[in-house]
ZAPA-591815 format. One record per residue: residue number from 1; x, y, z of N, C-alpha, C in turn. Coordinates in steps of 0.001 Angstrom, whole numbers, plus 524288, in hexadecimal, padded with zeros to 5 digits. Example, Ala and Ser with C-alpha at 12.3 -4.5 7.8 and 13.67 -1.06 7.14 Angstrom:
<nodes>
+-----+-------+-------+-------+-------+-------+-------+-------+-------+-------+
!   i !  n.px !  n.py !  n.pz ! ca.px ! ca.py ! ca.pz !  c.px !  c.py !  c.pz !
+-----+-------+-------+-------+-------+-------+-------+-------+-------+-------+
!   1 ! 83386 ! 7E9C6 ! 81E78 ! 8300C ! 7EE6C ! 81E78 ! 83390 ! 7F31C ! 81E78 !
!   2 ! 83232 ! 7F736 ! 81BA8 ! 83566 ! 7FBDC ! 81BE4 ! 83264 ! 8001E ! 81EBE !
+-----+-------+-------+-------+-------+-------+-------+-------+-------+-------+
</nodes>
This chain:
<nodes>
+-----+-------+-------+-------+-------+-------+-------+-------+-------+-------+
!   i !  n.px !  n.py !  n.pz ! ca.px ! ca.py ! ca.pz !  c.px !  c.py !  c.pz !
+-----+-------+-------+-------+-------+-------+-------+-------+-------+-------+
!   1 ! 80350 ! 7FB66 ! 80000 ! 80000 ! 80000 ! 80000 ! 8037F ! 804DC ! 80000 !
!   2 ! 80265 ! 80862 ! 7FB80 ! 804F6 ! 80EAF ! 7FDD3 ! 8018D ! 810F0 ! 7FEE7 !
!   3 ! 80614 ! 8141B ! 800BD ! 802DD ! 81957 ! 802EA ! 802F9 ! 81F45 ! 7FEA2 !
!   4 ! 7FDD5 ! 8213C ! 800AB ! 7FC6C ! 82582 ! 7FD81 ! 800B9 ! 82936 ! 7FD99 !
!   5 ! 801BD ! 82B8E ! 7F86C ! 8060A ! 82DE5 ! 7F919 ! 802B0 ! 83449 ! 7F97B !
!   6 ! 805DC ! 83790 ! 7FCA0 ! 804BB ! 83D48 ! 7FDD6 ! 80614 ! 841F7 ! 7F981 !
!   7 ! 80280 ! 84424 ! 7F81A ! 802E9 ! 847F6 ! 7F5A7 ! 80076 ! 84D2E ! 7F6EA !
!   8 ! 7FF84 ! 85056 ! 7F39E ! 7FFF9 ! 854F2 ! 7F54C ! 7FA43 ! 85530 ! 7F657 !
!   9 ! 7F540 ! 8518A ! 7F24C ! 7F17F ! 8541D ! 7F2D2 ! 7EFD0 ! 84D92 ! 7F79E !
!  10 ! 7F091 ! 84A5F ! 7F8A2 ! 7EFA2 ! 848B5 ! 7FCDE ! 7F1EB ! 84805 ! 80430 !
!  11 ! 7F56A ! 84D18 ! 802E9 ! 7F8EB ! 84EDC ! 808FA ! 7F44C ! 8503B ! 80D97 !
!  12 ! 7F122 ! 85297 ! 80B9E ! 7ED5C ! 853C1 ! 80E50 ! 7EB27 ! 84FCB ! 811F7 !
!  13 ! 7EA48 ! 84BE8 ! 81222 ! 7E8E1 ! 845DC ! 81475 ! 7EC6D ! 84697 ! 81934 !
!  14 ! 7F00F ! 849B6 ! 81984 ! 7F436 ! 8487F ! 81E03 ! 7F567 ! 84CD7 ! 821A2 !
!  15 ! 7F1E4 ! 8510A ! 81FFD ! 7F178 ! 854C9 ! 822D7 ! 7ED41 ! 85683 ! 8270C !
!  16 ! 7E90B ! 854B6 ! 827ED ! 7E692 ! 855DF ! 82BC8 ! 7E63A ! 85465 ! 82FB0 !
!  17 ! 7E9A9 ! 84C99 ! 830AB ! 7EADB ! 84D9A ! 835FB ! 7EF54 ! 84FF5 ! 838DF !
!  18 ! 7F1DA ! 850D8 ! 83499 ! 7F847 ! 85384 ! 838CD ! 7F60B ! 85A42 ! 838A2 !
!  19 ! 7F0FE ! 85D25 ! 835A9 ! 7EF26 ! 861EF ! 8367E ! 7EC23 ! 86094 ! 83BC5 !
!  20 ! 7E8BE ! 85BE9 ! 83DC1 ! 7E64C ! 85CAB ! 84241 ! 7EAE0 ! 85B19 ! 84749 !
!  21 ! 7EEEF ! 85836 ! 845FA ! 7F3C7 ! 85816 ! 84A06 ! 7F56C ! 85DA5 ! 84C95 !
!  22 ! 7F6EF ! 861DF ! 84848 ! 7F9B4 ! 86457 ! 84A58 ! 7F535 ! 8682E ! 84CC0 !
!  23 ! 7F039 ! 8694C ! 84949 ! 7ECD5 ! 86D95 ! 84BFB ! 7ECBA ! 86B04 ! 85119 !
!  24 ! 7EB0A ! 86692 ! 85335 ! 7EAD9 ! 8636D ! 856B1 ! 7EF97 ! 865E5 ! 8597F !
!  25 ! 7F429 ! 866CA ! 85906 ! 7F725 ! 86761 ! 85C69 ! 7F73F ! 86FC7 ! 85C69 !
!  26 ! 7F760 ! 870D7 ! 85907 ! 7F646 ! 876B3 ! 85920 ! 7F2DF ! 8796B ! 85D4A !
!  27 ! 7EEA1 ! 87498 ! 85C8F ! 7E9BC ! 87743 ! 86175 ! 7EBDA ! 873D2 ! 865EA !
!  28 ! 7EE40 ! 86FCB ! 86793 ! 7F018 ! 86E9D ! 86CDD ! 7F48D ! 87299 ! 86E8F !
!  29 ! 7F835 ! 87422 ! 86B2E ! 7FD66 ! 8750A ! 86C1D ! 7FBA2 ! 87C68 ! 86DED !
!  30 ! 7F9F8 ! 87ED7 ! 86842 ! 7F93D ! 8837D ! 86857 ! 7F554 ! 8864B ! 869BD !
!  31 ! 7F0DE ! 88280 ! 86DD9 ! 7EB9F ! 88466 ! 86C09 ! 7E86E ! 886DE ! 86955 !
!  32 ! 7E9A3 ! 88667 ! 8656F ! 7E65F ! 88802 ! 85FA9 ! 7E28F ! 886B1 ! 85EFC !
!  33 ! 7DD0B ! 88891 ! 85D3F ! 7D8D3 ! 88595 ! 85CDF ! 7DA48 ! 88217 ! 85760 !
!  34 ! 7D539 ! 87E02 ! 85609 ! 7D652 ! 87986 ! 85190 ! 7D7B5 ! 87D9A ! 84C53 !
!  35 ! 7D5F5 ! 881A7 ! 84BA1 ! 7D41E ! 884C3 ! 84718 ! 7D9B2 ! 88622 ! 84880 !
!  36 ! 7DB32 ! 88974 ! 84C0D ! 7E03A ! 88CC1 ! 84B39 ! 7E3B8 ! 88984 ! 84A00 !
!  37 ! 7E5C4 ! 883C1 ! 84B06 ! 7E794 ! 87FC8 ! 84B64 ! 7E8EF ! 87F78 ! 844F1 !
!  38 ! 7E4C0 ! 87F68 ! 8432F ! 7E3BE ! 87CCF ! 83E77 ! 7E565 ! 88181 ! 83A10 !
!  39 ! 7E49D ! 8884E ! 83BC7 ! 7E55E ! 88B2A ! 8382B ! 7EBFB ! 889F3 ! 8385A !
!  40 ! 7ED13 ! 88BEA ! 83D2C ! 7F396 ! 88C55 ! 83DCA ! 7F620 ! 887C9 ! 83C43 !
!  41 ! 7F3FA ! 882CD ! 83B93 ! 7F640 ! 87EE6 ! 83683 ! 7F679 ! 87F86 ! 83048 !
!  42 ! 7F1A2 ! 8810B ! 82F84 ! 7F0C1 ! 8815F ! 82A77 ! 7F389 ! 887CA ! 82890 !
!  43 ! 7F512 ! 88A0A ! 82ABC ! 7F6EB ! 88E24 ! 82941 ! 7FC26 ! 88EEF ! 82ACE !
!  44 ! 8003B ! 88AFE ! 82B18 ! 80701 ! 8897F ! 82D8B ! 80753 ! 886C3 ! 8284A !
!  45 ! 80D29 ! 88879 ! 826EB ! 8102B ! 8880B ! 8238A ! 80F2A ! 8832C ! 82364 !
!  46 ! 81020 ! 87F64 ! 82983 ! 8116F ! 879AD ! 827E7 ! 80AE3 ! 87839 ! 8267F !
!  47 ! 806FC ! 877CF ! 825F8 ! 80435 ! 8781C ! 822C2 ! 80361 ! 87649 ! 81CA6 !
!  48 ! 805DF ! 87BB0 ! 81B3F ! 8067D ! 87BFE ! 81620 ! 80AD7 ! 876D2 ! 813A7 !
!  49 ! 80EBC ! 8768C ! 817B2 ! 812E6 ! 871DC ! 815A7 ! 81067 ! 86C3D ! 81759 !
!  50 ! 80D00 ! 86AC5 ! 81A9C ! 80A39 ! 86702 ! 81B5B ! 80703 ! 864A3 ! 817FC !
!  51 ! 801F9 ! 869C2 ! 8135B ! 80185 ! 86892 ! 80FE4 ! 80356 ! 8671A ! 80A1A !
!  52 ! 80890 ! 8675B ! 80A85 ! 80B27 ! 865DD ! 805B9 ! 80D4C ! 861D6 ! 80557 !
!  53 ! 80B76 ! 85DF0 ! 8029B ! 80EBB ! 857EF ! 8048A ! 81402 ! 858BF ! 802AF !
!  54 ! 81537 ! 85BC9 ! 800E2 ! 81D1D ! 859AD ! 7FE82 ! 81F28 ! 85CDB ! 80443 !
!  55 ! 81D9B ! 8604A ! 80792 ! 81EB2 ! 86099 ! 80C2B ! 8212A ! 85B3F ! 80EF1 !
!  56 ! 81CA1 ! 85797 ! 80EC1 ! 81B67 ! 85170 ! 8123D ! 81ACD ! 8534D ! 81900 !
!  57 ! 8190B ! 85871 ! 81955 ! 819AE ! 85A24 ! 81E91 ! 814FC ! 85475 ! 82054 !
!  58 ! 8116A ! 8539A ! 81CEC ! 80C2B ! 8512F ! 81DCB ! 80D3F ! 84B6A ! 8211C !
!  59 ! 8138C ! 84AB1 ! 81F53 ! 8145E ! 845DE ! 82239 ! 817AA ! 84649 ! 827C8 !
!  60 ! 818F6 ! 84A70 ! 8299F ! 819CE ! 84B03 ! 82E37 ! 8155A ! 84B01 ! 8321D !
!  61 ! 817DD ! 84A1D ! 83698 ! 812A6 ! 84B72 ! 83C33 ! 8117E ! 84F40 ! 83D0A !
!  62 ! 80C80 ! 8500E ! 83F87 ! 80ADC ! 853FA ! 8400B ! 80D0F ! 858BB ! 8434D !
!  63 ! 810CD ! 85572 ! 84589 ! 8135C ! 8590D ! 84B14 ! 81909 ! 85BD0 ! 846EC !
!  64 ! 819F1 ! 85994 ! 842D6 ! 81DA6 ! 85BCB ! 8413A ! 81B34 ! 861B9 ! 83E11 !
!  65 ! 8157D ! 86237 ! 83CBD ! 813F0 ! 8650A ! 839DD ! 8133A ! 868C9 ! 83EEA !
!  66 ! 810E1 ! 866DC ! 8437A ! 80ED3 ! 86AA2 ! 846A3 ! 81385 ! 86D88 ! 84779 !
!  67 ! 817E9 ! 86BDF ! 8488C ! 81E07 ! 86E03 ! 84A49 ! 81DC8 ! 8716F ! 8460D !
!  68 ! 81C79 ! 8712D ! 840F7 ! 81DDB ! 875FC ! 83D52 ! 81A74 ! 8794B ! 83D87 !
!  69 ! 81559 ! 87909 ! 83FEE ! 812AD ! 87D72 ! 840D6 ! 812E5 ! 8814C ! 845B2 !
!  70 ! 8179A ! 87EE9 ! 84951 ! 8189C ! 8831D ! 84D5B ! 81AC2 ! 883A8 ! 84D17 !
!  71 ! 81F0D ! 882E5 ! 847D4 ! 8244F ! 886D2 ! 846BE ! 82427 ! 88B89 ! 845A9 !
+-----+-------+-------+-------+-------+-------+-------+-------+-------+-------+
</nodes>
């Protein structure tokens, strides 16, 4: 059996649980509400490099992404 190979227009599949990881930790860590959580992700650089698969940020953990959003 293989596995599906990743591209640009199916990266998406791999992003919403490491987006509810880190809001998850945004609102424990920073108390942010879910919304603020969620803007101040979607609007960080690492973001933008998360959605691009030739990045491959998509295959790191989530804690490595969260670390780039409190840089």
């Amino acid at each position: 059996m293989t596995r599906p190979q990743v591209t640009q227009k199916n990266v998406h599949l791999f992003i919403p649980h490491k987006v509810a990881k880190i809001c998850g930790e945004l609102n424990r860590s920073e108390h942010l509400s879910l919304n603020d959580s969620i803007l101040k992700l979607y609007n960080s650089p690492a973001y933008e490099i998360l959605s691009r698969e030739s990045s491959k940020l998509w295959q790191e953990g989530w804690v490595y992404m969260y670390q780039m959003i409190e840089k």
